[in-house]
N, C-alpha and C positions, 0 to 999 in steps of 0.2 A: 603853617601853624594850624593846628587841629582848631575847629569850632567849639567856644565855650571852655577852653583851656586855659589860664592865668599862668604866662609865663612869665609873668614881671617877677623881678629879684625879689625875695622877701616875699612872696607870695604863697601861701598858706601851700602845702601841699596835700592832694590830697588823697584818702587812703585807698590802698589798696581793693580792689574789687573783690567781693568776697565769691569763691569759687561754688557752683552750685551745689544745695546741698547734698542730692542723690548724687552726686559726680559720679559715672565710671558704673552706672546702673545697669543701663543697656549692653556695658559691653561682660559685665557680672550673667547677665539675662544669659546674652550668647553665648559664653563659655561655658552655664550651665547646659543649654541647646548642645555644645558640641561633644563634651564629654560625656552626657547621661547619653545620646546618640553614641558614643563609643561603646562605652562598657555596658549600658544595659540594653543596644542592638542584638546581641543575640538573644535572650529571653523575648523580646518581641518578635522576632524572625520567627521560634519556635511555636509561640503563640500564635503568631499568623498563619504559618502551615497549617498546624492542627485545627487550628480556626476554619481554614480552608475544606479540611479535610473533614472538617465535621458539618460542613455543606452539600457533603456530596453522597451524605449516611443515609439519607429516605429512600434514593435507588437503590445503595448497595443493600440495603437491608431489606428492601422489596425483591430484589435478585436470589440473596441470599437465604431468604426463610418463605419464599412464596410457598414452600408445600404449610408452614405452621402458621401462617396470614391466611392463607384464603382456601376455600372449600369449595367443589365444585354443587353448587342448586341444584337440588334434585327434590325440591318439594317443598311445602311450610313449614319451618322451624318447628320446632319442638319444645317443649316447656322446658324454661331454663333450669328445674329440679331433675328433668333427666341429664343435661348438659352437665351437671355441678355432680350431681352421683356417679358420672362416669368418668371425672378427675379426682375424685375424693377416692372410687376405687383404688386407682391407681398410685396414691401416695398414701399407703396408711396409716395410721398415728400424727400427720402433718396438720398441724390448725389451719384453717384458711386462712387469709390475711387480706383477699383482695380479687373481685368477680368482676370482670369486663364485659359486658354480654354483647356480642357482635353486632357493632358498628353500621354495619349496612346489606346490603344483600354479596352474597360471598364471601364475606369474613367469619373469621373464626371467633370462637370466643375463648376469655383466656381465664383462667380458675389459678390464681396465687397462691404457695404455701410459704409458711416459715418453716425454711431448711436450716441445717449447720451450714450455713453460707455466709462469707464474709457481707460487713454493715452494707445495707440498699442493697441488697439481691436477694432475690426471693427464687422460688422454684415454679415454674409457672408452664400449666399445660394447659396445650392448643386443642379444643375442642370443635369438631363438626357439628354446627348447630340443628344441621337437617339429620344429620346419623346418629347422632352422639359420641362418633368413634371418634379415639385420641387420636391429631394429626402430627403432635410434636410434645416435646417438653424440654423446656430448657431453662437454664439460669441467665433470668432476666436482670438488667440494673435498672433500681426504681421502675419508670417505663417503658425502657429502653429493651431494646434486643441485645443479645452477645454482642455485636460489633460494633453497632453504636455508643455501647457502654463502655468499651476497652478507647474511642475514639476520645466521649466524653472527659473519662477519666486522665487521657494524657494530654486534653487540653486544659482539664483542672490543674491536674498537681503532676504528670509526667509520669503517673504510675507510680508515686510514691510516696502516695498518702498524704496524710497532715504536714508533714513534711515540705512536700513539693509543693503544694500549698503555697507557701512562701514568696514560690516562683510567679504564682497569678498574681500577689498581691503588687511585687515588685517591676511586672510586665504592667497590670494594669494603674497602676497613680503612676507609674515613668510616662506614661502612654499621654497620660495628663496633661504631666509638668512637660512634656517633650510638643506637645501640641500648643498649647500656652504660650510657651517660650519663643518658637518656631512660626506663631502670631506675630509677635512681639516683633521679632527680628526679622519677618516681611514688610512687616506694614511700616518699621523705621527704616529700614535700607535704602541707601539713594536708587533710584532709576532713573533714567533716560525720558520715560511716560509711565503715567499712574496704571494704565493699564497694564505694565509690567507686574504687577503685584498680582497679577489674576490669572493671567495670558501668561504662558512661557515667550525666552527669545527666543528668534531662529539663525543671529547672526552672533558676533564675537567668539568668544576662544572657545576649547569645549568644556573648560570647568566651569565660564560666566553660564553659558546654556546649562550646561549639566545643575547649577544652583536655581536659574531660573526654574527650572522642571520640576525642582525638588519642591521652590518653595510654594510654587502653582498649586503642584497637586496637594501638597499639605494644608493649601488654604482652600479647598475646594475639600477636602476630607477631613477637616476639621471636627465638625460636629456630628459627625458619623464618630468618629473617635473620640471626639468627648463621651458621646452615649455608650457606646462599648467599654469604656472606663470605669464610668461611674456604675455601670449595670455590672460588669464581671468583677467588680470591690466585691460585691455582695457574697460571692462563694471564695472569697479567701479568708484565708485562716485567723489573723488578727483583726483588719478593716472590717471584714465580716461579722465578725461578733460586734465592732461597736457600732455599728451601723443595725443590728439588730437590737441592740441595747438602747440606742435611740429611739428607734422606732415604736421602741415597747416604755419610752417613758412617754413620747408625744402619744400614744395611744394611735398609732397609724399600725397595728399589726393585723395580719391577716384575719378576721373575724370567722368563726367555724359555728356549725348548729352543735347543741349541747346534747352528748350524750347521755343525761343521766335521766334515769325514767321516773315520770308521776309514783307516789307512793301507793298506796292502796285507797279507793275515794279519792284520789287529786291531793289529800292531805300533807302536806309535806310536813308534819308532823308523824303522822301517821308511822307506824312500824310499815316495812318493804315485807310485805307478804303475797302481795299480789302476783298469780301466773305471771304477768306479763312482766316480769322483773326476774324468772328463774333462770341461770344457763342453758345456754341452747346445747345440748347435747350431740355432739362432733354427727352421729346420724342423723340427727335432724337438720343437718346443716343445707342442704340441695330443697327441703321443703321452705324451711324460712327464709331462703334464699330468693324461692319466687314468692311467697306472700309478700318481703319488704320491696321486690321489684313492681308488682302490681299495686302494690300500694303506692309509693314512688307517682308510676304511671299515670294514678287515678289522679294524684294530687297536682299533675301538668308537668312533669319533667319528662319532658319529653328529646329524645335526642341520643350522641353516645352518651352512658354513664358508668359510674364505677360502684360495685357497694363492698363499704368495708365494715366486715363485721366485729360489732364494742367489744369491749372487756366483759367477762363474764359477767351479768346481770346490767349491762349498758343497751343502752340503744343500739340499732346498726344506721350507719352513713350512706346518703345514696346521694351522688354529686355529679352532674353533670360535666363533662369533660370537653367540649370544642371550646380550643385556646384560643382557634383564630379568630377574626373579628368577623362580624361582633361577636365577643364572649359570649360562651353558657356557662354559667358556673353559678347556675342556684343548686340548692341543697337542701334536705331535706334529713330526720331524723326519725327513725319507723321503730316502735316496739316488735322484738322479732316473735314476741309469743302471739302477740294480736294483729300486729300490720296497721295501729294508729300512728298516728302521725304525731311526733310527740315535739318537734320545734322545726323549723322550716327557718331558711335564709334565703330571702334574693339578691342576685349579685349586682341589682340597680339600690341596695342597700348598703353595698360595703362602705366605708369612707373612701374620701377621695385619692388619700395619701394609697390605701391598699392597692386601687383600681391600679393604679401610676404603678407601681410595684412591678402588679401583674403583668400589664401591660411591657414593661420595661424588661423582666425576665425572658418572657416568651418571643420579644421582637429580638431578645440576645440570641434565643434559642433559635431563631429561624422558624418560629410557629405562627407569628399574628397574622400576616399578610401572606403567608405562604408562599409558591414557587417565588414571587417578587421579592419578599423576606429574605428568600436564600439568594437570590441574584445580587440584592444589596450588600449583605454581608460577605459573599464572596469576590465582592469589589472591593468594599473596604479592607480586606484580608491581603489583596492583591496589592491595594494602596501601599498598607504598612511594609508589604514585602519589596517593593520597587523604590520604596523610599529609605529603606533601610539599607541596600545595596547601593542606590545611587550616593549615600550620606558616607560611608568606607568609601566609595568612589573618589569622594572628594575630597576624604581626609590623604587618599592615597596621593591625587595630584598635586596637594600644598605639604607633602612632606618635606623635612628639611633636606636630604639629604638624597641623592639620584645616582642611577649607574652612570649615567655620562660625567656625572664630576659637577651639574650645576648643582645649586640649591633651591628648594623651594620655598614657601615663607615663615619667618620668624614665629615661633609660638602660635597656639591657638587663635582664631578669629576672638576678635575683642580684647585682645592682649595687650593691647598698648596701653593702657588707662588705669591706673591704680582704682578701684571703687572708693569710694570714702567712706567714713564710720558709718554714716547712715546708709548708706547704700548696704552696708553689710548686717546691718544691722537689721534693715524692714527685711531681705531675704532670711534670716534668723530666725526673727519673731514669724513670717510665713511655715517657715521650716518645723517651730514649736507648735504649731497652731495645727498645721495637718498631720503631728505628730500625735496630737491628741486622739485625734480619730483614725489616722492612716502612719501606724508605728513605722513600720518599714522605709516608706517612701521620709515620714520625718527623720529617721535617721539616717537613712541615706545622702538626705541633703545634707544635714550637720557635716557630715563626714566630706563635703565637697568642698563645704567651703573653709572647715579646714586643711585639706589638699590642696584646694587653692589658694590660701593666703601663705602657705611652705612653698608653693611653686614662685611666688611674688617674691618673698624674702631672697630665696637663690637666686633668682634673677637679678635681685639689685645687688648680691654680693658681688655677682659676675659680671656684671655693668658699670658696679661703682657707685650707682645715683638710682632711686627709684623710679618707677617706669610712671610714664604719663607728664 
């Protein structure tokens, strides 16, 4: 006789236990783990290669353009107005767009033009700062060289534009929900010892190992892949814009110095008549090149920098350029007729939300921390690639159906379990939520668990009774 049960005749009975409300959540969880791991396995495979492969672009592009990177010393540099007149030769009619002045001793320095060249690539030739003689000219991406920019770009969108685009977006928030989920379904899994959760097996079948392995290194690469996530949203093509649409309503946007110049007298009323407000005239372009440099210089920016020259009767930009830590990226606004200083930014000023930004892009890019930078990200590149191979491994071992004639197991892992209204309901309302911000991935989820409530119904036609 069961404890605290009234079984005398006539005795009230009493109701049924009500089943819990999320029923059938966890095993909702893991069927979303196994099938986003299905189908959107290969966009992340591709994304990890290229990931990988864009680890390995600072040698090859120090291999590949050493005669247009570096010069051999043969004396003190030369005023950067001869360096800028003997690229401006060489491209005539091109505006400038963008003056790198060499880095350190041996490097070259690089003079940008606007070409007929497709969006972010500019024309840009390599100057000897001790000779002035051109060592190279090429079409560079953003700040990239030829093969880093072809790398770049097929790890963005595959070489196919706004388009493929699409593909980061769906590579990175699966990457997400795939990491989340795969939390989720470690940390509730029966084991043997807690420490299984952390530590792989080394003993039972090979698909129990083969799962142990998977779900170790996914929980030890976790937050390495939440950060690659949440930081590569930013350059895809939907998440991207509203993730910059936010940012510009909380006022966290990248702060920049203003290029428009004092009026005549400081009056800002005043009509713009002043020299120092007139276009710089494409030959003067190498002279107020070096006045906005030395003015720069005098004002403490010190270090690599970049100067980009304003809009006709604008300021020009002079901004200091090491990503890695710690950042330089003050900046600075010079009138190019005079060489004052017309608004100045330090980057111990930006807001806090921008810093994180910065920071978060360049630790994507494999610039903050350098060589260490790149070792980590081509671990976690490696991660997603061995995890994504062993995850087909193990869908291949629990298939239904084998050459010998056995079987393997029945449906999906977490198949046995009907989810309940609620259970389908709070993944829904998740689904609509990062729908808002992250289009893609919210509709992709939609589209799942409609899939999988068509896969529930045939099952229970083909059963007779619903599952769980």
């Amino acid at each position: 006789m069961s404890a605290g049960l009234d079984t005398r005749p006539g005795a009230p009975v009493p109701p049924p236990e009500r089943p819990p409300l999320f029923r059938g959540l966890k095993g909702l969880v893991t069927r979303i783990h196994f099938y986003a791991g299905l189908f959107v396995g290969p966009f992340l495979l591709v994304a990890a290669l290229t990931g990988l492969l864009y680890t390995l672009s600072p040698p090859i592009e120090r291999w590949m353009y050493a005669d247009a990177l570096t010069a051999p010393v043969s004396g003190p540099e030369l005023p950067l107005s001869r360096q800028v007149e003997a690229a401006v030769a060489t491209q005539p009619g091109l505006p400038v767009t963008e003056i790198r002045p060499s880095r350190e001793s041996g490097a070259t320095t690089r003079v940008s033009f606007d070409a007929d060249l497709p969006e972010s690539y500019s024309r840009t030739v390599f100057v000897d700062p001790y000779t002035a003689q051109v060592r190279a000219t090429l079409d560079t991406y953003a700040e990239w060289l030829p093969a880093r920019g072809v790398i770049d770009n097929l790890h963005r969108s595959l070489l196919l534009g706004a388009p493929g685009q699409v593909y980061t977006e769906l590579a990175a928030s699966w990457l997400a929900v795939l990491t989340l989920s795969g939390l989720v379904v470690q940390v509730t899994r029966r084991v043997r010892r807690r420490r299984e959760r952390l530590l792989p097996r080394t003993g039972g079948s090979s698909r129990s190992r083969l799962r142990s392995w998977h779900g170790a290194v996914g929980v030890w690469a976790s937050v390495g892949f939440l950060f690659l996530a949440a930081t590569g949203l930013t350059w895809s093509q939907f998440a991207g814009a509203n993730v910059g649409a936010l940012r510009t309503a909380l006022d966290w946007t990248t702060p920049s110095v203003s290029s428009t110049l004092p009026a005549a007298g400081g009056d800002a009323a005043a009509p713009v008549t002043d020299a120092a407000t007139a276009p710089v005239a494409p030959r003067a372009v190498p002279a107020v090149a070096q006045r906005v440099l030395d003015a720069a210089r005098a004002d403490g920016l010190s270090g690599p920098v970049e100067l980009t020259p304003g809009e006709p009767g604008e300021a020009w930009t002079v901004q200091q350029t090491v990503r890695s830590w710690p950042s330089q990226q003050d900046s600075v606004a010079v009138a190019p007729a005079t060489g004052t200083i017309t608004d100045r930014l330090a980057f111990a000023d930006w807001p806090v939300a921008a810093k994180l930004a910065r920071w978060g892009i360049d630790a994507h890019m494999g610039l903050l921390f350098g060589t260490v930078n790149l070792v980590a990200l081509a671990a976690l590149a490696s991660a997603v690639v061995v995890l994504v191979v062993w995850g087909y491994r193990m869908w291949w071992l629990r298939r239904p159906t084998r050459p010998d004639g056995s079987r393997g197991l029945a449906g999906p892992p977490g198949s046995r379990e009907r989810p309940s209204p609620a259970a389908v309901a709070l993944v829904g309302l998740a689904a609509v939520a990062a729908g808002l911000v992250l289009p893609v991935l919210g509709v992709s989820l939609i589209l799942f668990l409609l899939v999988d409530a068509l896969v529930a119904a045939r099952r229970d036609r083909q059963t007779g009774e619903p599952a769980g």
